[in-house]
C-alpha positions as a Markdown table, in Angstrom:
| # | Residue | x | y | z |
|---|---|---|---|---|
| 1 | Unk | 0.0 | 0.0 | 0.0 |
| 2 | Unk | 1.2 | 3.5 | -1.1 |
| 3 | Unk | 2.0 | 5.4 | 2.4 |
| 4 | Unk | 0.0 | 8.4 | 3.3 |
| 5 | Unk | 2.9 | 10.9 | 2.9 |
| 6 | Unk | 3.9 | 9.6 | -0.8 |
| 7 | Unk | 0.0 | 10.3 | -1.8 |
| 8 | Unk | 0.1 | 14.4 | -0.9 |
| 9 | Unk | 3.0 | 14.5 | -4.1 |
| 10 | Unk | 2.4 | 11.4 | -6.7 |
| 11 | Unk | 0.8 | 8.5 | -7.0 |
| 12 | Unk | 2.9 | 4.9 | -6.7 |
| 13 | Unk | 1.2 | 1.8 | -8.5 |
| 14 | Unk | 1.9 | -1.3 | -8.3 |
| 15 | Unk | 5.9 | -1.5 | -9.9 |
| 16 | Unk | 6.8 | 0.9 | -7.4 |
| 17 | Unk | 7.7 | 3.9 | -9.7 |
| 18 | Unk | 6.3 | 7.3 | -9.5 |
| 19 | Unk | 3.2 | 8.6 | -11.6 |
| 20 | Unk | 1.9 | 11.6 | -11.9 |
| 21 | Unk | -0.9 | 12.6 | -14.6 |
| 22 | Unk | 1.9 | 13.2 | -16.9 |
| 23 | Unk | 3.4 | 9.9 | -16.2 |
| 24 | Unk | 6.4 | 8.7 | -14.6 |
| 25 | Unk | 8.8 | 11.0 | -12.9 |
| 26 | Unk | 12.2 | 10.8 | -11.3 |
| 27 | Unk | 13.1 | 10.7 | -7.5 |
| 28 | Unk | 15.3 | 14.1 | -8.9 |
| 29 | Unk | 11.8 | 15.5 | -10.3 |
| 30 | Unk | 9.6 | 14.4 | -6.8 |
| 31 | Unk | 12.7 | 16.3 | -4.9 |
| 32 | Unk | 12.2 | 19.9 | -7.2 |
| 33 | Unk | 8.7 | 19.9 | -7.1 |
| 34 | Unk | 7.9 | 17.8 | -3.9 |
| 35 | Unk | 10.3 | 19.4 | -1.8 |
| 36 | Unk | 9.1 | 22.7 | -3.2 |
| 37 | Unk | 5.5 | 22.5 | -3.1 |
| 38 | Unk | 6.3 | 20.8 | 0.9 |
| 39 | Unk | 8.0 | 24.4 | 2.0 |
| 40 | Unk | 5.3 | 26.2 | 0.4 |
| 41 | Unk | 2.3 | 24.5 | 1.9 |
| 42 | Unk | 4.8 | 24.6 | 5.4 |
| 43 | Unk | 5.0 | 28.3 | 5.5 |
| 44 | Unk | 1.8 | 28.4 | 4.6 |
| 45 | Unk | 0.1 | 26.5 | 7.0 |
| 46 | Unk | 2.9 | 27.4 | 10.3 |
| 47 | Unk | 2.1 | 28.8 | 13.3 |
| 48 | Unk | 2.1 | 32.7 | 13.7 |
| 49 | Unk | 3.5 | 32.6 | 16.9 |
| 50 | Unk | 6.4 | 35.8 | 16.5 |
| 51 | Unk | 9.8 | 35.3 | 15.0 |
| 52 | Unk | 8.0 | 36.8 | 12.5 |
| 53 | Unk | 11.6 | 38.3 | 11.2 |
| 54 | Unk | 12.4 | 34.6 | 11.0 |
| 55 | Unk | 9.1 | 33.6 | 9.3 |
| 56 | Unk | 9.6 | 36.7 | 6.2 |
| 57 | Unk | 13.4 | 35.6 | 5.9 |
| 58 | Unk | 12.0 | 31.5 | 5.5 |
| 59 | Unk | 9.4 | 33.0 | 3.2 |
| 60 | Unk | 12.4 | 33.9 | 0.9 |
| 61 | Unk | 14.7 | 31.6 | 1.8 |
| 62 | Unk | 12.9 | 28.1 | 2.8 |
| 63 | Unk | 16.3 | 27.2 | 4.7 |
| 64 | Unk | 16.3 | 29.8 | 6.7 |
| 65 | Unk | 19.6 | 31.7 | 5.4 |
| 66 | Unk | 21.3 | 32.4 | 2.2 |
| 67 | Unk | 24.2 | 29.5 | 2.0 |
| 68 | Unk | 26.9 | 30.8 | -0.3 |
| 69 | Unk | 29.6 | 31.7 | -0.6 |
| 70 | Unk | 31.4 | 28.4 | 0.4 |
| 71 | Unk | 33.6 | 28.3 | 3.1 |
| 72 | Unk | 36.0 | 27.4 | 0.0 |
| 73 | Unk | 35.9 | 30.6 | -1.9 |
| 74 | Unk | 32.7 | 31.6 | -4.3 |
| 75 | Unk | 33.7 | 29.7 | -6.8 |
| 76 | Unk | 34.9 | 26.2 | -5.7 |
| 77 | Unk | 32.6 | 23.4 | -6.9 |
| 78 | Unk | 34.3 | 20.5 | -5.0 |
| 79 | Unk | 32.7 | 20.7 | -2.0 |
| 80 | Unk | 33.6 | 18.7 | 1.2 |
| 81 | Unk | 35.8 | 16.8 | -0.3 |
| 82 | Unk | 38.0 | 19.6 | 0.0 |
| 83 | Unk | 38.3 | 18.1 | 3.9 |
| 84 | Unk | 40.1 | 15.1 | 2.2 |
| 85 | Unk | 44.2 | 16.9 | 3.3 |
| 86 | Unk | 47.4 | 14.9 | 3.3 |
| 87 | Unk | 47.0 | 14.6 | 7.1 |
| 88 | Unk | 43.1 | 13.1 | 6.9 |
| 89 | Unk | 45.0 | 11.1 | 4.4 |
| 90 | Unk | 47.5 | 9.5 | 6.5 |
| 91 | Unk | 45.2 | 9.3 | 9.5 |
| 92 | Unk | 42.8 | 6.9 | 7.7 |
| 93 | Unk | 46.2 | 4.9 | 6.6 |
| 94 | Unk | 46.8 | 4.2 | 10.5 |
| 95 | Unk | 43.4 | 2.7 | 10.5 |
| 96 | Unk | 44.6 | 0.1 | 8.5 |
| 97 | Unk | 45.5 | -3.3 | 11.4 |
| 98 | Unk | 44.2 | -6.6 | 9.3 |
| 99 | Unk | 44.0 | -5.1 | 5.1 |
| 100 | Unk | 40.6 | -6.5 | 5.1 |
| 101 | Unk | 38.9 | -4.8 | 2.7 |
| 102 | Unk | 35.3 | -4.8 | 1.7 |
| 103 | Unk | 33.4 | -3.6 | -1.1 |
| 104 | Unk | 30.5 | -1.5 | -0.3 |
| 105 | Unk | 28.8 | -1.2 | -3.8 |
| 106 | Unk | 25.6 | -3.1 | -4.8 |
| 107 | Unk | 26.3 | -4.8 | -8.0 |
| 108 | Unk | 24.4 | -2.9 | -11.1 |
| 109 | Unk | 22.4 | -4.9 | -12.6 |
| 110 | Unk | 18.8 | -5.6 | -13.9 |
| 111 | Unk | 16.2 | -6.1 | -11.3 |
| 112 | Unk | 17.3 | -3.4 | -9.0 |
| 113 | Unk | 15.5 | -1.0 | -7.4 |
| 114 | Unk | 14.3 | 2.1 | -9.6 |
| 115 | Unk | 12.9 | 5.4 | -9.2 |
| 116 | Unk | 10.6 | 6.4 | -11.8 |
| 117 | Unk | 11.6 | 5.8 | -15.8 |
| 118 | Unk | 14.7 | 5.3 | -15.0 |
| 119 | Unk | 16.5 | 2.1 | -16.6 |
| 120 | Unk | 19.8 | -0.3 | -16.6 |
| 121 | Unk | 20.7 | -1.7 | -19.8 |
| 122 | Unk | 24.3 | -3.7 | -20.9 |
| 123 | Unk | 23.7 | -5.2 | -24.4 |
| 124 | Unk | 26.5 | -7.4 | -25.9 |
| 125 | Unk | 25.1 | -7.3 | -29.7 |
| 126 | Unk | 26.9 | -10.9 | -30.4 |
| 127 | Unk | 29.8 | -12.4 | -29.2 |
| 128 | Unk | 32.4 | -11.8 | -30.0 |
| 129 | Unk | 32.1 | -8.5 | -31.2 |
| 130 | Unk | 35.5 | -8.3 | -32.3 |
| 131 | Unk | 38.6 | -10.1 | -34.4 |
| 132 | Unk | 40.1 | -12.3 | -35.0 |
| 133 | Unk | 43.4 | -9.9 | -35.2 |
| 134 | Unk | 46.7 | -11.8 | -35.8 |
| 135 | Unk | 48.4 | -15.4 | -35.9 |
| 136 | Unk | 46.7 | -15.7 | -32.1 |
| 137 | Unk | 43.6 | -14.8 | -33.3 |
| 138 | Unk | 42.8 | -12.7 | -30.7 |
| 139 | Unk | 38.9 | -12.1 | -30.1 |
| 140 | Unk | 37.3 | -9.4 | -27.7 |
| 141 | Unk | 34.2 | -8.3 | -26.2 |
| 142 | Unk | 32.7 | -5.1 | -25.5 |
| 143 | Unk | 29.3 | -3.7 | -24.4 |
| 144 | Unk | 27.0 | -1.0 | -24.7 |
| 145 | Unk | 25.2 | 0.4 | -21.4 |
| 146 | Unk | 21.7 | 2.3 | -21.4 |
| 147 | Unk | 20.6 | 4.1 | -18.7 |
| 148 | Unk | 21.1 | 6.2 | -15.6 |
| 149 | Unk | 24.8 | 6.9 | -14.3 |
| 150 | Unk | 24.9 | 8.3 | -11.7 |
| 151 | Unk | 21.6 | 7.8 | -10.1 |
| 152 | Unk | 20.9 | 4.1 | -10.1 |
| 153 | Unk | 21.9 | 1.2 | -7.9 |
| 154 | Unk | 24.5 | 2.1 | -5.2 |
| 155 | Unk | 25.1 | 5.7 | -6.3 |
| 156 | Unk | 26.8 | 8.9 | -5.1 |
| 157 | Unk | 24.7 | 12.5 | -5.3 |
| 158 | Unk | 27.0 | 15.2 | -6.5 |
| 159 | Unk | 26.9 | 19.1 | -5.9 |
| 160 | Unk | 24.5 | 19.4 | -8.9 |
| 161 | Unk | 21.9 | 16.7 | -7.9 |
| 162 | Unk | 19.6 | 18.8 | -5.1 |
| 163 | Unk | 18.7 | 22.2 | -5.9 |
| 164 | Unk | 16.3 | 24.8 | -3.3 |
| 165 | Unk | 14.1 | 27.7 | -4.8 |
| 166 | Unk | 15.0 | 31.1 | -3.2 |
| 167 | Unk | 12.9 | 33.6 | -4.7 |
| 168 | Unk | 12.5 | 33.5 | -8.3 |
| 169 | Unk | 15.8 | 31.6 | -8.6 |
| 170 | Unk | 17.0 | 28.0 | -8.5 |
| 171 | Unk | 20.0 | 27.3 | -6.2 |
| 172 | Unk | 22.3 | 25.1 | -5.6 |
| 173 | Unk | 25.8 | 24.4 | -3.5 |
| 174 | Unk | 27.6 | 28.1 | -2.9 |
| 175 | Unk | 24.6 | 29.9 | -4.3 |
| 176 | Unk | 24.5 | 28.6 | -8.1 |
| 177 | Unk | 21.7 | 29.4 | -10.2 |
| 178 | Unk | 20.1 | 26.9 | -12.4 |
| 179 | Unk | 20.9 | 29.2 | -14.9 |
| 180 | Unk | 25.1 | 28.8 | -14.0 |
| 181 | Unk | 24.3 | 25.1 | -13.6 |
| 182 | Unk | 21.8 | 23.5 | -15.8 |
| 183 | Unk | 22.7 | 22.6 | -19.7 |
| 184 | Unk | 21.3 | 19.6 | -22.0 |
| 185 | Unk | 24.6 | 17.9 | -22.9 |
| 186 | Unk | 25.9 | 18.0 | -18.7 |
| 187 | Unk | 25.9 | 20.2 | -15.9 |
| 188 | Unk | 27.2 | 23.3 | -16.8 |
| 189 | Unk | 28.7 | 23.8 | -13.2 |
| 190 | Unk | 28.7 | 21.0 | -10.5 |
| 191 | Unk | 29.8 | 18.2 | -12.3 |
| 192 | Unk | 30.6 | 15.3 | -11.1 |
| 193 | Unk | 33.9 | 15.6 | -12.3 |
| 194 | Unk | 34.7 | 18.1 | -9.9 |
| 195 | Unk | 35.1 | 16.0 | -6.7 |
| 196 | Unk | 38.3 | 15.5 | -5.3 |
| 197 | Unk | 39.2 | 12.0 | -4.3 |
| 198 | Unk | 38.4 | 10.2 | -0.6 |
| 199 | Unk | 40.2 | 8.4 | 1.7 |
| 200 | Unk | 39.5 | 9.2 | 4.8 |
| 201 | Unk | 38.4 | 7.9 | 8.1 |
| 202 | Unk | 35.0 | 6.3 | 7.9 |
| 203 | Unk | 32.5 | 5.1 | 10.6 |
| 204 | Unk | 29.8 | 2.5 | 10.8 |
| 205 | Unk | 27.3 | 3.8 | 12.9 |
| 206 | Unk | 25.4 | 0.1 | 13.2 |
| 207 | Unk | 22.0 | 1.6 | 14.9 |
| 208 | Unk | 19.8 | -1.8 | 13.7 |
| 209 | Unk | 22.6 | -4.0 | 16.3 |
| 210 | Unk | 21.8 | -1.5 | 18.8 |
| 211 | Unk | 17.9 | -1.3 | 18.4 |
| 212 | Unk | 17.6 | -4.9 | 17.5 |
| 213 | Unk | 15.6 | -7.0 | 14.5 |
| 214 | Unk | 16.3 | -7.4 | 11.0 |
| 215 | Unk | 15.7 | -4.0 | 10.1 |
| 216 | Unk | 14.4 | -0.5 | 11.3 |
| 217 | Unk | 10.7 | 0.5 | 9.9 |
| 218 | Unk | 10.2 | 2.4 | 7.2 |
| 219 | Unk | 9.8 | 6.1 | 8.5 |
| 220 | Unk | 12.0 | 5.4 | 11.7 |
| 221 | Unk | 13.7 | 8.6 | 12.1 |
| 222 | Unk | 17.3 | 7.7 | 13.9 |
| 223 | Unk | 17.9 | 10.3 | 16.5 |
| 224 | Unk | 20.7 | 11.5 | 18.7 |
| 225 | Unk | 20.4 | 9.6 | 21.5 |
| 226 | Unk | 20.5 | 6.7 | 19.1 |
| 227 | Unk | 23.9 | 8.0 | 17.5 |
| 228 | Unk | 25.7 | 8.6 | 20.6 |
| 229 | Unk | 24.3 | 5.2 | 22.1 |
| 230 | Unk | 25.1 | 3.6 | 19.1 |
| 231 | Unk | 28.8 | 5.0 | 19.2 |
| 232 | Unk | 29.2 | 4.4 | 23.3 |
| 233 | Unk | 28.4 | 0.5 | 22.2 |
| 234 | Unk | 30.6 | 0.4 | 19.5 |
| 235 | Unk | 33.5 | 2.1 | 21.3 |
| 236 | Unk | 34.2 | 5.0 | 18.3 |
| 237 | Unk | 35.3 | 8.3 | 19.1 |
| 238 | Unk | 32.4 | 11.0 | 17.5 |
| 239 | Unk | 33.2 | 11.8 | 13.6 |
| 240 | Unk | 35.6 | 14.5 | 13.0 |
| 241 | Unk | 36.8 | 17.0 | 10.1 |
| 242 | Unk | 36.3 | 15.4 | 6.9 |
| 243 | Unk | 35.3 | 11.9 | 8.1 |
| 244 | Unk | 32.8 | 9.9 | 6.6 |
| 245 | Unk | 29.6 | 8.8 | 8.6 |
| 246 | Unk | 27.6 | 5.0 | 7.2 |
| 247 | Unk | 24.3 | 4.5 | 8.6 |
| 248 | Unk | 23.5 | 0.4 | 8.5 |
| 249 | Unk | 19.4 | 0.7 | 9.6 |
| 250 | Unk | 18.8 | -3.0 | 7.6 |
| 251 | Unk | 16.7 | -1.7 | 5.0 |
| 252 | Unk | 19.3 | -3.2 | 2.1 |
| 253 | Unk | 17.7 | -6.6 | 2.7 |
| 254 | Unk | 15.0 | -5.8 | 0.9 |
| 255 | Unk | 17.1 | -5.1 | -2.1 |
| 256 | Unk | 15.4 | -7.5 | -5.1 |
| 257 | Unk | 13.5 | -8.9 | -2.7 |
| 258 | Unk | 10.3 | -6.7 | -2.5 |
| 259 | Unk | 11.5 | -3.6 | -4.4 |
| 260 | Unk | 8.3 | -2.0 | -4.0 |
| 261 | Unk | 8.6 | -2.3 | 0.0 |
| 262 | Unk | 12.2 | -0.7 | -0.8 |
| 263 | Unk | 11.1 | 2.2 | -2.7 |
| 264 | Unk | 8.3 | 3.0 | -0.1 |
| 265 | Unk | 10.0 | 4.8 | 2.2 |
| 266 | Unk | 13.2 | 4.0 | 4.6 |
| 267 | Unk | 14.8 | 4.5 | 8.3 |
| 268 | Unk | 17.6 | 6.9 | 8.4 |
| 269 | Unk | 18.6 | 10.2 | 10.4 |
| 270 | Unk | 16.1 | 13.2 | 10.2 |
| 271 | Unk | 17.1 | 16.9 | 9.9 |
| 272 | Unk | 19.0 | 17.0 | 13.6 |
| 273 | Unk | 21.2 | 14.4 | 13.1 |
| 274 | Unk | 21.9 | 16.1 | 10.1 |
| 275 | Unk | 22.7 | 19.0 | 11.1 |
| 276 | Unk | 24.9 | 17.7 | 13.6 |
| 277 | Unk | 26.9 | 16.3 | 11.0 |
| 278 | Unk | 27.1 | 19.7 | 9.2 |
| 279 | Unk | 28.8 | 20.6 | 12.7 |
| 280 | Unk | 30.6 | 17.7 | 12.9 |
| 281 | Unk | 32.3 | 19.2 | 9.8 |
| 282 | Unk | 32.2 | 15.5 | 8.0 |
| 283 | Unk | 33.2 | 15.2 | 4.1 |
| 284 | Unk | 30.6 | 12.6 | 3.4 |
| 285 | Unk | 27.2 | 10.9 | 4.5 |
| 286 | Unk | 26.0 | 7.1 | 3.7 |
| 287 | Unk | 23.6 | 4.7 | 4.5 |
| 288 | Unk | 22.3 | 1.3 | 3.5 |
| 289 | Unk | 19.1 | 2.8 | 1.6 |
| 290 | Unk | 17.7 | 5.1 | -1.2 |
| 291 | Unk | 18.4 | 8.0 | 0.5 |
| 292 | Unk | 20.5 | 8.0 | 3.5 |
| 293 | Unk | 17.7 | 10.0 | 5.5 |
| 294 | Unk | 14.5 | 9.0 | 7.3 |
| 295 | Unk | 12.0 | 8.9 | 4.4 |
| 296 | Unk | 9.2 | 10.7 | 5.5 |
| 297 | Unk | 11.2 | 12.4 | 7.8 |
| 298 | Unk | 10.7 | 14.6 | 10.7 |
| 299 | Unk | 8.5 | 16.9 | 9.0 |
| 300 | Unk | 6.3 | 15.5 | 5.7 |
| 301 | Unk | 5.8 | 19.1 | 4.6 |
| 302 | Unk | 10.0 | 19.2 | 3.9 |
| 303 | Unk | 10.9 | 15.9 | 2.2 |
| 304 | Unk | 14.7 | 15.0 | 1.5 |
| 305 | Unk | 15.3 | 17.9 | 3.7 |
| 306 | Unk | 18.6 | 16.0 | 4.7 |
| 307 | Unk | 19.6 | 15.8 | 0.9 |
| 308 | Unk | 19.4 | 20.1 | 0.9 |
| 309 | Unk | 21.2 | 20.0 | 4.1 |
| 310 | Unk | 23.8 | 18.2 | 3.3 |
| 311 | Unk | 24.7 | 18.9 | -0.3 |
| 312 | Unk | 22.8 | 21.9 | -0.8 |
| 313 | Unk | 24.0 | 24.1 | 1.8 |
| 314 | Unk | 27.0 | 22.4 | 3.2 |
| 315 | Unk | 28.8 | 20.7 | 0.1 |
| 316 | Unk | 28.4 | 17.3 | 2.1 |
| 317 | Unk | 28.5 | 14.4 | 0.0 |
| 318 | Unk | 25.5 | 11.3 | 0.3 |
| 319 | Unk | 26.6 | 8.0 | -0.9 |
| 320 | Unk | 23.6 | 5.9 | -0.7 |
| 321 | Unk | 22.1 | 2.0 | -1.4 |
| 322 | Unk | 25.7 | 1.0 | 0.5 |
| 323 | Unk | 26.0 | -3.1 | 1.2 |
| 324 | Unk | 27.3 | -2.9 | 5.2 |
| 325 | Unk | 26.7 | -5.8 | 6.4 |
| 326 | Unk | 30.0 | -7.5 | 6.3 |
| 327 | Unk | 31.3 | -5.0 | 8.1 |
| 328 | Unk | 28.9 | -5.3 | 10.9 |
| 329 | Unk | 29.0 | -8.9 | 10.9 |
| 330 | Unk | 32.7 | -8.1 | 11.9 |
| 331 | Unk | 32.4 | -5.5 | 14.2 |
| 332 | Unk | 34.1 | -3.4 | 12.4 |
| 333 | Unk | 32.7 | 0.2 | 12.9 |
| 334 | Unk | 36.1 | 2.5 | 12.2 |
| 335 | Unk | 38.0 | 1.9 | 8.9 |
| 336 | Unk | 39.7 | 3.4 | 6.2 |
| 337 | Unk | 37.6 | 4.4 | 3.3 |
| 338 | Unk | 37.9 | 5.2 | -0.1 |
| 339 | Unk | 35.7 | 6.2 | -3.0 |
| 340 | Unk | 36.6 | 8.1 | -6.1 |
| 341 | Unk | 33.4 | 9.3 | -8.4 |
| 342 | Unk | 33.5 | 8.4 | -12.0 |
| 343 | Unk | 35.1 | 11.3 | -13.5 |
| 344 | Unk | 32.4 | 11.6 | -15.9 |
| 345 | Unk | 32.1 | 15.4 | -17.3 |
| 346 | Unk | 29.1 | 17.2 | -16.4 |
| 347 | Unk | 26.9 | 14.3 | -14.2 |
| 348 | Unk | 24.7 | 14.9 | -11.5 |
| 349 | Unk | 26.2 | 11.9 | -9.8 |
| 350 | Unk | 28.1 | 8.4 | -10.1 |
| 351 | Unk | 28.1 | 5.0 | -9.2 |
| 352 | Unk | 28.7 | 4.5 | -5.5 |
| 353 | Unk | 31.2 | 1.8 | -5.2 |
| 354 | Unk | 33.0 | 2.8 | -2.5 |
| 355 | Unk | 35.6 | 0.3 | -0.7 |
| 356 | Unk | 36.3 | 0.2 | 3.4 |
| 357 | Unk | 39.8 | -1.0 | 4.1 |
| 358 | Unk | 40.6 | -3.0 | 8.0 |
């Protein structure tokens, strides 16, 4: 059954995709106009109980405050991953005891879990489709992929994937207009291609082990009590400067199982976990689900508020549909990790497999 929350925005059928009387739309599309029409109808309906200064700036602003320029200078496009120094660098390296390393990336392939019209496609056409070249007669293979990049499968949101409305203009990461940003053939600004490298410390934060069963409930919004509890059990020191925080809530078991369950909704943090992280000064968010964040959240009139909190305002990166539960299954909640996008020019985002190193 569609939840109530999902019903105010589109209508789901039965395959799990969005509809709307145009047809099907994008997660990216539900975010613009969802997350849009949710601040809108928030403002709207609020309380007039004073802060009224607060209530005209938020009337302007829906985040409360203009974001840009970056901490990094009004032009930089990389983001946190600016945190990612020599010294963050060689911290992670001393993390390193066993050189286990697991691989945290869902393997792309048909039957996944997908927003909307979005597709996978690999098509050999014959094999092989090469040769024979030389005395060896050599033969090869090659392929041809259809579909969503960046935005499919276990996947990494760039700077250019979440936009907010401010007045009459679209904005994204250190105040960049739709106008600076948007372009038919690839982002114009905000590519993917702009990120700089990771490795870095990372931590699980294994909240399903410390509230028990097989997964959290769809909706569940993870709060701080349940961080720092979670951390106190696991024996890890809070995140720090450019760190990278995993959220395991159990929800990935539903992966190709019942993708309809999956696309529903999902546990995850809500908007003051997330802004602890933005305190926490962290390069990188995760979890294993859609969207990292409690879906609905904490407030059904802001959906994906933690995507605009974390990229859009803060340059914090959300890797998301992550496979964690080797590492919980070792106890191993503080690792080295590293990810590096797929340099691909002009993306909104790439796949997301990212590798934790023991």
């Amino acid at each position: 059954m569609q939840p109530e929350w999902l019903k105010r925005y589109f209508t789901l059928p039965e395959d799990g995709c969005f509809e709307t009387a145009e047809g099907a739309v994008s997660r990216r599309d539900f975010v613009k106009t969802g997350f849009a029409a949710g601040v809108a109808g928030g403002i709207a309906a609020g309380p007039v109980v004073g802060a009224v200064g607060q209530a005209e700036a938020q009337a302007v602003n829906p985040m409360g405050r203009d974001w840009w320029p970056s901490p990094w200078g009004p032009q930089d496009e990389a983001g946190a991953s600016n945190r990612i120094t020599p010294a963050k660098v060689l911290e992670a390296a001393r993390l390193i005891k066993r050189g286990t390393v697991y691989r945290l990336g869902m393997i792309l392939e048909a039957g996944i879990p997908l927003f909307g019209a979005r597709h996978v496609s690999i098509t050999i056409p014959g094999g092989p489709t090469g040769g024979p070249f030389g005395k060896h007669q050599l033969h090869y293979n090659d392929e041809m992929f259809s579909g969503e990049i960046g935005q499919v499968g276990s996947q990494f949101d760039g700077l250019g994937h979440i936009a907010i409305k401010v007045g009459n203009d679209i904005r994204y990461y250190n105040g960049f207009t739709q106008a600076q940003v948007g372009g038919p053939y690839g982002l114009q600004k905000l590519g993917i291609h702009n990120v700089k490298p990771f490795f870095t410390r990372g931590i699980l934060l294994d909240v399903l082990s410390y509230k028990g069963g097989d997964r959290l409930p769809i909706g569940y919004v993870i709060t701080m009590d349940d961080v720092m509890q979670t951390l106190r059990r696991q024996g890890v020191r809070e995140p720090g400067e450019g760190d990278v925080v995993l959220f395991r809530t159990g929800h990935i078991k539903l992966w190709k199982k019942d993708n309809v369950e999956f696309n529903k909704g999902e546990p995850g943090p809500g908007a003051t976990v997330a802004k602890w992280l933005v305190e926490k000064k962290i390069a990188c968010v995760g979890g294993d689900n859609w969207a990292t964040e409690a879906v609905p959240g904490e407030d059904q009139d802001r959906p994906f508020e933690c995507h605009a909190i974390w990229m859009t305002t803060n340059g914090i990166y959300n890797i998301e549909n992550q496979y964690l539960e080797d590492l919980a299954q070792d106890k191993v909640y503080e690792f080295a990790w590293s990810f590096t996008p797929l340099p691909l020019k002009g993306a909104t985002g790439s796949p997301g497999n990212s590798v934790a190193i023991a």
